[in-house]
SELO-783934 format. One record per residue: x, y, z of N, C-alpha, C, O in turn; residue in three letters. Coordinates in steps of 0.2 Angstrom, whole numbers, plus 5000, padded with zeros to 4 digits. Layout:
> X Y Z X Y Z X Y Z X Y Z ALA
...
//
This chain:
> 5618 5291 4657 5614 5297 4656 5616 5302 4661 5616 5308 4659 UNK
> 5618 5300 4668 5619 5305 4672 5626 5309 4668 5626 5315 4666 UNK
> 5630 5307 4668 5636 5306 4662 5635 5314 4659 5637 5319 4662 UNK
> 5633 5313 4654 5628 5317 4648 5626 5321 4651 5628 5326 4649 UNK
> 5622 5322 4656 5621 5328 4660 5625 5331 4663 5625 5337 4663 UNK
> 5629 5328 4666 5634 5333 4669 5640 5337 4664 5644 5342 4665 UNK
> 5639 5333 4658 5643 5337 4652 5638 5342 4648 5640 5347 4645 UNK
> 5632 5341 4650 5627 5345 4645 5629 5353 4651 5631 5358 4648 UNK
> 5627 5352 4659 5628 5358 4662 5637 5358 4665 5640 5360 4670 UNK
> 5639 5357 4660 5647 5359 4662 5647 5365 4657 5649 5371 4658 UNK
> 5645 5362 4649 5645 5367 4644 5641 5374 4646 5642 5380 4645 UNK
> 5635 5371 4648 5630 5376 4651 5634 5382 4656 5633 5388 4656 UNK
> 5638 5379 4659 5641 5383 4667 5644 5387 4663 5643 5393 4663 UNK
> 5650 5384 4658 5653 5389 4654 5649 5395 4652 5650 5400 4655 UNK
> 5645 5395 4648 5641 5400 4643 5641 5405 4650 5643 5411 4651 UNK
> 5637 5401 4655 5632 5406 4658 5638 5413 4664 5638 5419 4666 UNK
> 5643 5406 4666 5647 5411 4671 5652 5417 4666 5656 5421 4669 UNK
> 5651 5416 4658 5654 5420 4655 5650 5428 4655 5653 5433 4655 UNK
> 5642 5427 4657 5637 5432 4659 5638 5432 4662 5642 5438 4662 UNK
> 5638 5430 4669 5637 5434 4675 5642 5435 4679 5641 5439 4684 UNK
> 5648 5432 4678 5654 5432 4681 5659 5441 4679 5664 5442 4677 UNK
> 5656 5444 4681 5659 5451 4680 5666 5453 4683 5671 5456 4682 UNK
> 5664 5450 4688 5671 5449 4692 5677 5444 4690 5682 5444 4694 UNK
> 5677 5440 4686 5681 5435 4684 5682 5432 4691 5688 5433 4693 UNK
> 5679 5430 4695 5679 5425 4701 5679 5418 4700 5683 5415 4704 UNK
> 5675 5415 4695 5677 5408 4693 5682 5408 4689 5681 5412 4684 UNK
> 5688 5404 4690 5694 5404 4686 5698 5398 4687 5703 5397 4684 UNK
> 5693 5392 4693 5696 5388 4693 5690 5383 4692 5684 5386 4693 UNK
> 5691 5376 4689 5686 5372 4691 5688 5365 4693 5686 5360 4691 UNK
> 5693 5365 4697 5695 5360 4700 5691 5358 4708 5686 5361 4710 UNK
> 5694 5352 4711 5691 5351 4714 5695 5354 4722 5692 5355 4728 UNK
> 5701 5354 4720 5707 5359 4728 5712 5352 4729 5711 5347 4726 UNK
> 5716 5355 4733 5719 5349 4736 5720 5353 4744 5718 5359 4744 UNK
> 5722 5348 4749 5721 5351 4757 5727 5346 4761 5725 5340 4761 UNK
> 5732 5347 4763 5734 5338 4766 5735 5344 4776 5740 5347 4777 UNK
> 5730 5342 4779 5733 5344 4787 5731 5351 4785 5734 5355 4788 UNK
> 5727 5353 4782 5726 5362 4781 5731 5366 4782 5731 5372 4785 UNK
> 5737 5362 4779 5744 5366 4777 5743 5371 4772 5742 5369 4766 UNK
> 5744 5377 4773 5744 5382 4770 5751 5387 4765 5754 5391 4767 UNK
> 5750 5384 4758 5757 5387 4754 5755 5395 4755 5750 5397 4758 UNK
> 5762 5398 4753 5762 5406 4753 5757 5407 4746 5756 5403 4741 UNK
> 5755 5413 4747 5751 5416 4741 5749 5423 4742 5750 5426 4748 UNK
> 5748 5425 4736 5747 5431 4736 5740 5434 4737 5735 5430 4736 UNK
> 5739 5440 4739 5733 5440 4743 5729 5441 4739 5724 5444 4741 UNK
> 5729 5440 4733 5723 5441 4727 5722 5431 4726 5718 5430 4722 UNK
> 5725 5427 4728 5725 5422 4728 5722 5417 4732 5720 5411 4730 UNK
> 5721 5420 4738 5720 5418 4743 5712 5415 4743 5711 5409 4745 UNK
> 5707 5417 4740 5701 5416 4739 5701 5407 4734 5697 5402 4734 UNK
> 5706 5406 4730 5705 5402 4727 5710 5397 4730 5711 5392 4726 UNK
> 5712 5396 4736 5716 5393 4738 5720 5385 4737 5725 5384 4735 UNK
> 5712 5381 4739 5712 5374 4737 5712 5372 4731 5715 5367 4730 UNK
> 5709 5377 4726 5711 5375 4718 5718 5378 4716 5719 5377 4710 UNK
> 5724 5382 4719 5729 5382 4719 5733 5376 4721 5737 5373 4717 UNK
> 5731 5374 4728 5736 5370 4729 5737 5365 4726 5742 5362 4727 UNK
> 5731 5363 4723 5731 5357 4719 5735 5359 4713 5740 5355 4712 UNK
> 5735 5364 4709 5740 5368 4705 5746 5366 4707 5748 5361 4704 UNK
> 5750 5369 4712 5756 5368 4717 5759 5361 4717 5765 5359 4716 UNK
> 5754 5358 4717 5754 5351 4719 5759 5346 4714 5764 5342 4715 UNK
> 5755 5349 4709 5755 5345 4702 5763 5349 4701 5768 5347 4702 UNK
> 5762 5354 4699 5768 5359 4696 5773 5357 4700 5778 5360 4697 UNK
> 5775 5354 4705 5780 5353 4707 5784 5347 4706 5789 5346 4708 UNK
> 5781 5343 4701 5782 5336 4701 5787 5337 4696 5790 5332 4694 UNK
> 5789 5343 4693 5794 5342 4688 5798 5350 4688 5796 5356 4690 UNK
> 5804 5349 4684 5807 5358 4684 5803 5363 4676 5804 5362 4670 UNK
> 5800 5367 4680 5796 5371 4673 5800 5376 4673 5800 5378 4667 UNK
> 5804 5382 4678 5807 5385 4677 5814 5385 4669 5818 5381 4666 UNK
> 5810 5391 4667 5814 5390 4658 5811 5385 4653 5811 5385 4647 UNK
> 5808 5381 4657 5805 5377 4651 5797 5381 4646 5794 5386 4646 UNK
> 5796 5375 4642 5791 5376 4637 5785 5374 4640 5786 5369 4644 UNK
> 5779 5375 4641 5774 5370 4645 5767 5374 4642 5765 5380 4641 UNK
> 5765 5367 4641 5757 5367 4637 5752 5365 4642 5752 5359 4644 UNK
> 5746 5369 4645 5738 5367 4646 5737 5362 4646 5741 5359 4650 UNK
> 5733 5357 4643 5729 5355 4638 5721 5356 4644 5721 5354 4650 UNK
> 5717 5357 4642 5711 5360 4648 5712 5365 4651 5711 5363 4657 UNK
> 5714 5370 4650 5714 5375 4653 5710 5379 4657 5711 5382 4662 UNK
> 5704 5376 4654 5697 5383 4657 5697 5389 4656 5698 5391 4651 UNK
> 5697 5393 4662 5697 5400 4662 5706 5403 4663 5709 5408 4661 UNK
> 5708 5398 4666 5716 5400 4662 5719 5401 4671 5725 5401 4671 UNK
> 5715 5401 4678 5718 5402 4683 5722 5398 4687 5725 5399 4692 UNK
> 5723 5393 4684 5731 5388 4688 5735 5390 4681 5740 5392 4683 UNK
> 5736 5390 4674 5743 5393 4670 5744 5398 4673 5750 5399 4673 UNK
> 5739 5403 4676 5743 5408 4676 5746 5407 4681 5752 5408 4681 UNK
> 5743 5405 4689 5747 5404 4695 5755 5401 4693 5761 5404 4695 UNK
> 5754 5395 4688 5761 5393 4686 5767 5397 4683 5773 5396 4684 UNK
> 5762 5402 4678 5767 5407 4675 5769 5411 4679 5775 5413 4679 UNK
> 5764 5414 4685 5770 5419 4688 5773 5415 4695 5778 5418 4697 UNK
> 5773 5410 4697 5776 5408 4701 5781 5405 4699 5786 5407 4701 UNK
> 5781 5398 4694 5787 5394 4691 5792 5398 4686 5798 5397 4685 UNK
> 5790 5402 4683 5794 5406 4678 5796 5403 4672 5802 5404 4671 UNK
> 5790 5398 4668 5792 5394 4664 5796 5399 4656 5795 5406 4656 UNK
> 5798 5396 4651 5803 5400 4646 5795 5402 4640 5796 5407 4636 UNK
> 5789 5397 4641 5786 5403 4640 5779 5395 4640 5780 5389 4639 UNK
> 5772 5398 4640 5767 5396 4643 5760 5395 4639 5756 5400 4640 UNK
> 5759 5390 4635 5752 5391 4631 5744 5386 4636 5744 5381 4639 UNK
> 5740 5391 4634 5735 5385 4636 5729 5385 4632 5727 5390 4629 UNK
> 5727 5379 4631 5720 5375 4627 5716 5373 4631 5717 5371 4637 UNK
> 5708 5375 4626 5701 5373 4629 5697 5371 4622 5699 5373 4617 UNK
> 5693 5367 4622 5688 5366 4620 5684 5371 4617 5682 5372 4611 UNK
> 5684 5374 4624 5678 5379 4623 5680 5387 4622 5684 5390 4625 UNK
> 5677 5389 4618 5679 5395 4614 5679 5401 4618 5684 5404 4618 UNK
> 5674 5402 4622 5671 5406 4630 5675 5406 4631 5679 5411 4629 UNK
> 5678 5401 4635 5684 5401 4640 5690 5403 4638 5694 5405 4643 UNK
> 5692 5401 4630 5700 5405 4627 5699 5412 4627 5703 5416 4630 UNK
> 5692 5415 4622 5692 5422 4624 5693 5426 4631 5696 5432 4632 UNK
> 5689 5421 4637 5690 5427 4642 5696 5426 4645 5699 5430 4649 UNK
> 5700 5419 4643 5708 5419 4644 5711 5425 4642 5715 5428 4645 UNK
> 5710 5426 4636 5715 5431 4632 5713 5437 4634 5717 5441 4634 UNK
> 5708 5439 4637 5706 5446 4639 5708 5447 4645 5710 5453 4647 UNK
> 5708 5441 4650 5708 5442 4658 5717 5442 4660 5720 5445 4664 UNK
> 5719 5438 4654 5729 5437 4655 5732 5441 4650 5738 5440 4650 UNK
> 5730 5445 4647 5732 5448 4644 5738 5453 4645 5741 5457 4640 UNK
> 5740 5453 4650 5747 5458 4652 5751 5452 4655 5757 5453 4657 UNK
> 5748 5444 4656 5754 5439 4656 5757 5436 4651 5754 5434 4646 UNK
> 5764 5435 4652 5766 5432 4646 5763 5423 4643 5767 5418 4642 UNK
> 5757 5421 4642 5753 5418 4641 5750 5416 4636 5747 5421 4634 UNK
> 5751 5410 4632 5747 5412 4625 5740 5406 4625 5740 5401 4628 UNK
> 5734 5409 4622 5727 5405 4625 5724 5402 4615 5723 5406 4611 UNK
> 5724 5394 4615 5721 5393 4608 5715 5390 4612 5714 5388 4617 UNK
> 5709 5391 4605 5704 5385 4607 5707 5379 4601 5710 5379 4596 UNK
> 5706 5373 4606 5710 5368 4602 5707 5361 4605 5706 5361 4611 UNK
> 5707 5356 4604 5704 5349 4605 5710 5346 4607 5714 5346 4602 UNK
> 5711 5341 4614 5714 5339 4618 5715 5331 4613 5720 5328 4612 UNK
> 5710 5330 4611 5713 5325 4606 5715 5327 4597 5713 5324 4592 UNK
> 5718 5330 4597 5722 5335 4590 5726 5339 4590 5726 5343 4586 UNK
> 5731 5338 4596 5733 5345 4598 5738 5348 4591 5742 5344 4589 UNK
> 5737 5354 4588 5740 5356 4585 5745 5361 4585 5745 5367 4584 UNK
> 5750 5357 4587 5756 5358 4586 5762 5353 4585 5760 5347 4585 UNK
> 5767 5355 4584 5774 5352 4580 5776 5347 4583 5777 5348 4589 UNK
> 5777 5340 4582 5781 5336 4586 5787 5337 4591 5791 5340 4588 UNK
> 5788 5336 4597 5796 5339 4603 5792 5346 4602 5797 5350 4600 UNK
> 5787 5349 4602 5786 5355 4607 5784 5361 4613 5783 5367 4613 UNK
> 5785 5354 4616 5785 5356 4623 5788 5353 4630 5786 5347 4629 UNK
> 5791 5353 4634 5796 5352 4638 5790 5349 4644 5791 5344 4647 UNK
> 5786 5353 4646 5780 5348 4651 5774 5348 4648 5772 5353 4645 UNK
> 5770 5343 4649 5762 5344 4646 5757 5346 4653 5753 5349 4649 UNK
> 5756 5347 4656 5749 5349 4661 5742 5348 4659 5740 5351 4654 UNK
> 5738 5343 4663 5733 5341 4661 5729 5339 4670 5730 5334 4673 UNK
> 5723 5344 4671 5722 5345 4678 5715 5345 4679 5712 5350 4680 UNK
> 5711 5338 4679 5705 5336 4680 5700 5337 4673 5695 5341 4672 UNK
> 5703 5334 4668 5701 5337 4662 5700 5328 4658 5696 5325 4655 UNK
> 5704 5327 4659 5705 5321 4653 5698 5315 4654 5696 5311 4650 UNK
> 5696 5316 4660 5690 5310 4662 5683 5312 4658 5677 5309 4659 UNK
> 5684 5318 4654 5681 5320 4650 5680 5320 4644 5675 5323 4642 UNK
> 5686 5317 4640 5689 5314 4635 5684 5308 4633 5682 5303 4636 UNK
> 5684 5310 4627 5680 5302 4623 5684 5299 4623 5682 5294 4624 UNK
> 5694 5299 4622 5698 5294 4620 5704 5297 4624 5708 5302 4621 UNK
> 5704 5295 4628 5711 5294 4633 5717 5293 4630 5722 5297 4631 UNK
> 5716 5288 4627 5720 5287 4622 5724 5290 4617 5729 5293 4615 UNK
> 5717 5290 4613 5721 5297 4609 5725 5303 4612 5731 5305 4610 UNK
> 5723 5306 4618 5726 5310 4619 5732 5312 4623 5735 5317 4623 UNK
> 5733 5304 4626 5742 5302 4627 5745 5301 4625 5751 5302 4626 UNK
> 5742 5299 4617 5747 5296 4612 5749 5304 4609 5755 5304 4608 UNK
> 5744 5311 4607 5745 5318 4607 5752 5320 4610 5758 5322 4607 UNK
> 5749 5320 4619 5754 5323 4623 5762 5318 4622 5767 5321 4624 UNK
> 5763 5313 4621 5769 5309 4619 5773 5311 4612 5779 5310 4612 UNK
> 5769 5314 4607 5769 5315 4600 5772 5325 4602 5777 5327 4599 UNK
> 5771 5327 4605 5771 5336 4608 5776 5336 4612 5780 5340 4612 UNK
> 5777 5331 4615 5783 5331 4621 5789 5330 4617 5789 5326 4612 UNK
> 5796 5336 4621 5801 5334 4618 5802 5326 4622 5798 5323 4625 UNK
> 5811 5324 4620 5812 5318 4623 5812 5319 4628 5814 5325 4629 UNK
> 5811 5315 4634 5812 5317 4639 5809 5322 4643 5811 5324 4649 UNK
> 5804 5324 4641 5798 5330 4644 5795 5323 4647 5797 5317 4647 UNK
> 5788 5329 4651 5786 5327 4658 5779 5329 4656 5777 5334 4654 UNK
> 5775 5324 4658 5767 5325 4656 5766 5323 4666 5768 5319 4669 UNK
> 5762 5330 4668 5761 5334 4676 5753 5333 4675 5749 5336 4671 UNK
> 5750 5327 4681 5742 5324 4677 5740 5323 4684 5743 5320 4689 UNK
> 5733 5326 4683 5729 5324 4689 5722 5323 4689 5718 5328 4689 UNK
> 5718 5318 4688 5712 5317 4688 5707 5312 4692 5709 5307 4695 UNK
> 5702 5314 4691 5698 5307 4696 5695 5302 4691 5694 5303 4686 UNK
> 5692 5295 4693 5688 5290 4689 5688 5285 4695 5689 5285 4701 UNK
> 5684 5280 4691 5684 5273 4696 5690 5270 4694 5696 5273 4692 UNK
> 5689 5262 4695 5695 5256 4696 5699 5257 4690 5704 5259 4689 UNK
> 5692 5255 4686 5693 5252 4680 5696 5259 4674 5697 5257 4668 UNK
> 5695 5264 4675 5696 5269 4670 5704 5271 4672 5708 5273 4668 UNK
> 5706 5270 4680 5714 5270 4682 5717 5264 4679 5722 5264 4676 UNK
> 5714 5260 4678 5717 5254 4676 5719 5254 4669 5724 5252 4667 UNK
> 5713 5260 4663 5715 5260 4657 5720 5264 4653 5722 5263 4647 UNK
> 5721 5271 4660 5725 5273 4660 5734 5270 4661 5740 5271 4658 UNK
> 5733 5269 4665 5740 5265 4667 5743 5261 4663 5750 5261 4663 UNK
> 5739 5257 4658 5738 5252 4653 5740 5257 4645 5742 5255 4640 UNK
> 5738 5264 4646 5740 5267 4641 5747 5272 4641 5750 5275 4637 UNK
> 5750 5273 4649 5753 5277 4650 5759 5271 4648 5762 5273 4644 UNK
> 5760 5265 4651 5764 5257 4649 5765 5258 4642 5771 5260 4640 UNK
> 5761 5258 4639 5761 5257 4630 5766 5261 4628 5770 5259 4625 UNK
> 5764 5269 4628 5768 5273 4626 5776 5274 4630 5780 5277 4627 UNK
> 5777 5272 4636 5785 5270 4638 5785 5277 4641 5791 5278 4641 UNK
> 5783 5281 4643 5781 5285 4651 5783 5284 4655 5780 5280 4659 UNK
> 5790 5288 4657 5793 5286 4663 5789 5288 4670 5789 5294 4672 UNK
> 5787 5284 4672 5784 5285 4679 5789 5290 4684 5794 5287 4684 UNK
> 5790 5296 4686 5793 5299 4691 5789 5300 4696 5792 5297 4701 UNK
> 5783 5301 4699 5780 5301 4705 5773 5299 4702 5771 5299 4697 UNK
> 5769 5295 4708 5761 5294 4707 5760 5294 4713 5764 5293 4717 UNK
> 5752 5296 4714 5750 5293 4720 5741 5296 4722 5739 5301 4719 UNK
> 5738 5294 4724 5730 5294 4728 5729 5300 4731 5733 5300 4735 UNK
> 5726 5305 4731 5727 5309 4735 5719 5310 4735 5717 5316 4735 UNK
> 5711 5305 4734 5708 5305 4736 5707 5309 4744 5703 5314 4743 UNK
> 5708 5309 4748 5709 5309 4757 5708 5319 4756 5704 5323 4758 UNK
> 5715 5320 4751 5719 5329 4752 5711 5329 4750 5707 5329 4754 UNK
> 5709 5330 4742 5703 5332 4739 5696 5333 4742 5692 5337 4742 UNK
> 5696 5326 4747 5689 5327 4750 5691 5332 4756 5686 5335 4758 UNK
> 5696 5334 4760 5700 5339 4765 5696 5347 4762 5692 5350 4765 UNK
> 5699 5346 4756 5700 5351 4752 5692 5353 4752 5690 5358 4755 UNK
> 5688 5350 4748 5682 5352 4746 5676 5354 4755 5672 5358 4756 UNK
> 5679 5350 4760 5675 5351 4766 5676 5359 4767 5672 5363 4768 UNK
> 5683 5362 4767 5686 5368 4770 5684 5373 4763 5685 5380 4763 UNK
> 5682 5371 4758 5680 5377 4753 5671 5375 4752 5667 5377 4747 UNK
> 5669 5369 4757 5663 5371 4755 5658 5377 4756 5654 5379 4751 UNK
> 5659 5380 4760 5657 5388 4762 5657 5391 4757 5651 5391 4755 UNK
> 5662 5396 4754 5663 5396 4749 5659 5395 4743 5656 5400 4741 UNK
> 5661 5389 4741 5658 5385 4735 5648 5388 4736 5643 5390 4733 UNK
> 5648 5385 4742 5640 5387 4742 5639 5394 4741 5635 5396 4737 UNK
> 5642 5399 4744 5642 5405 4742 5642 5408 4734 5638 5413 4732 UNK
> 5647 5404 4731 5645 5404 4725 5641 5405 4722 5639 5410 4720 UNK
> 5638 5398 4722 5632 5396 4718 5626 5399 4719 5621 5400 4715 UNK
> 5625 5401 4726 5619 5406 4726 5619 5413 4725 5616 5418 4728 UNK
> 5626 5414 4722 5625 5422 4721 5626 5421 4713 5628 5426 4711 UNK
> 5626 5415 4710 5629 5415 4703 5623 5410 4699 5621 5411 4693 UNK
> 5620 5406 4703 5617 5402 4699 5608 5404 4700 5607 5407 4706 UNK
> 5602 5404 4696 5596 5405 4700 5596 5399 4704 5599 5394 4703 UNK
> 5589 5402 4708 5586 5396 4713 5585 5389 4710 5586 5384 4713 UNK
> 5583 5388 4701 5579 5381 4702 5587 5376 4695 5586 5372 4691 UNK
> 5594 5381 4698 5600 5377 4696 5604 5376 4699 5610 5374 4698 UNK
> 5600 5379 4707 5608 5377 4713 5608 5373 4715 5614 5373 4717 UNK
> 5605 5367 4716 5605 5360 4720 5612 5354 4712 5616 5350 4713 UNK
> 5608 5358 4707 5613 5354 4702 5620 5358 4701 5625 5355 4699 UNK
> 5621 5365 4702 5627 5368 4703 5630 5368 4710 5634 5372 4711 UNK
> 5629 5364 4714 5632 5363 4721 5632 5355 4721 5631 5353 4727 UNK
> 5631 5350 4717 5634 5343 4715 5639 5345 4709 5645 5344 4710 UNK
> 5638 5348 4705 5642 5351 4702 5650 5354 4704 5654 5354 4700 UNK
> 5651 5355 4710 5654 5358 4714 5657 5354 4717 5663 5354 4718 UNK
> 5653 5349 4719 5655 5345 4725 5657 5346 4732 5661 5344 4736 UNK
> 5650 5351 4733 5649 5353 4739 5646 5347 4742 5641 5343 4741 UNK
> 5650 5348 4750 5651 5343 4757 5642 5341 4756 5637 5344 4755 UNK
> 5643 5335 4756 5634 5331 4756 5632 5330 4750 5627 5327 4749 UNK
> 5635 5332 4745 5633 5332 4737 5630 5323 4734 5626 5322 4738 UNK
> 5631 5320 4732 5632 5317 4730 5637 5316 4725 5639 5310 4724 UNK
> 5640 5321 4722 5647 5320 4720 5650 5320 4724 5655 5316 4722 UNK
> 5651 5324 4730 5657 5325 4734 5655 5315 4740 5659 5311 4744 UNK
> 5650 5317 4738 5649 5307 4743 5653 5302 4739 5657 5298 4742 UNK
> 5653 5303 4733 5655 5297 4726 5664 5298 4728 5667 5293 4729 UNK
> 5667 5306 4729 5673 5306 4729 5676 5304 4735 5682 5303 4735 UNK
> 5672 5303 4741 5674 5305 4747 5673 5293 4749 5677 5290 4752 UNK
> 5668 5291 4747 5669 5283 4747 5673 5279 4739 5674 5274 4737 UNK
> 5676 5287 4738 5682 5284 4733 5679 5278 4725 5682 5274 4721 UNK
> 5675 5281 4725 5668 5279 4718 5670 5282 4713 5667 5281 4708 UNK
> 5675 5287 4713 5677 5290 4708 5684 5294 4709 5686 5297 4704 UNK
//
C-alpha cells in the first residue's frame, strides 16, 4: 500500500513540478552520492545539484562513453544525460521516460544539446537490436513491474559487448533477484558495489536544500509527504536508507 503511494505522488510530483517549476530547478530525482565531501569539478550552473551529479559521475565512469552510443532508460527531467553529454562527449545520446511531462520538458529545456528525448516504456524499449554501446539506468528500475523484462530489453539494445551503467536501491531479497537476472543473461560483471554509507553522506549535506525545496514548491498540507519523498535527514525514507532497509 505504502508502495502505491509513493508511485501515486511520484506521478503527482511529476504533473505538478511541471507547473510550478518555472525555473526548471528540479532536473534531478536521485538521491546524490557523497564519499568524505569530496568535491568533483563542475560548472557553476551545476553546483546547486551537486550530489545528484555525483552520483551521475559515479556511474558514468564505470565505463568509456566518449564516442560511444548511450541510451537513458529513466531519464526524468533529462539533468544527469545531459551532465553526461557535455562532460563525456558520448558519439551521440538519447534518453527515455515513461512519463510524457518529463520528455516534453526534456525536449524544450535541452534543446540546443545534442540529445534525443522519446516517451517510451523501460520494459519495451523500441529500438533495433546492438543499438547502443552503454545503457544508463539511475534509480529507476525498483520501480519496474518486471526487472526482468527490462534486462532481458537492455541485453537485446546492447551492442556485443556494451556496458549496462546501474544504480539502484532495494532490500536483500530484490538484490538478490537482480543478480539472479544479471547471471542468466551472461553480464559481464566489471565493477559493483554498496555505496549505501556515500548516499546517506550525500542526502544529510543536501538536506538543507532539499527542504528548501519543498516548501517553496510544494503547499503546506504535501510537505511532510514531499520531504519523505526526498529523503530528507529524519524522514522515514531517508531512516529505511540510512539502517540499509532499502
Amino acid at each position: 500500500m505504502k508502495e502505491k503511494l509513493r508511485n501515486v505522488f511520484f506521478k503527482f510530483w511529476y504533473w505538478y513540478v511541471n507547473i510550478v517549476d518555472k525555473n526548471a530547478e528540479v532536473i534531478f530525482m536521485n538521491y546524490g552520492y557523497s564519499k568524505d565531501n569530496q568535491k568533483i569539478e563542475l560548472d557553476e550552473n551545476d553546483e546547486k545539484n551537486r550530489y545528484s551529479i555525483q552520483l551521475y559521475h559515479l556511474v558514468a565512469t564505470g565505463a568509456e562513453i566518449k564516442g560511444e552510443d548511450i541510451l537513458e532508460v529513466g531519464c526524468g527531467r533529462g539533468g544527469g544525460l545531459s551532465y553526461i553529454n557535455r562532460t563525456f562527449a558520448p558519439n551521440s545520446a538519447i534518453g527515455i521516460d515513461l512519463n510524457k511531462k518529463a520528455i516534453k520538458f526534456c525536449n524544450k529545456k535541452y534543446s540546443s544539446e545534442k540529445i534525443k528525448f522519446f516517451q517510451a516504456d523501460a520494459q519495451k524499449l523500441n529500438f533495433e537490436d546492438n543499438a547502443f554501446d552503454v545503457v544508463i539506468n539511475i534509480e529507476s528500475s525498483h520501480s519496474y513491474s518486471q526487472v526482468d523484462v527490462f534486462l532481458n530489453e537492455v541485453y537485446r539494445v546492447l551492442k556485443p559487448g556494451g556496458v549496462i551503467l546501474f544504480a539502484d536501491f532495494g532490500n536483500q531479497e530484490d538484490l538478490k533477484k537482480l543478480n539472479a537476472h544479471l547471471k542468466n543473461l551472461d553480464f559481464k560483471r566489471l565493477k559493483n558495489g554498496i555505496i549505501t554509507e556515500n548516499v546517506v553522506e550525500a542526502l544529510k549535506l543536501s538536506t538543507p536544500n532539499r527542504e528548501e525545496l519543498v516548501r517553496r514548491l510544494l503547499p503546506k498540507f504535501l510537505q511532510n509527504l514531499g520531504r519523505n519523498f526526498a529523503a530528507i535527514e529524519g524522514t522515514t525514507t531517508f531512516n529505511k536508507i540510512f539502517d540499509k532497509r532499502i
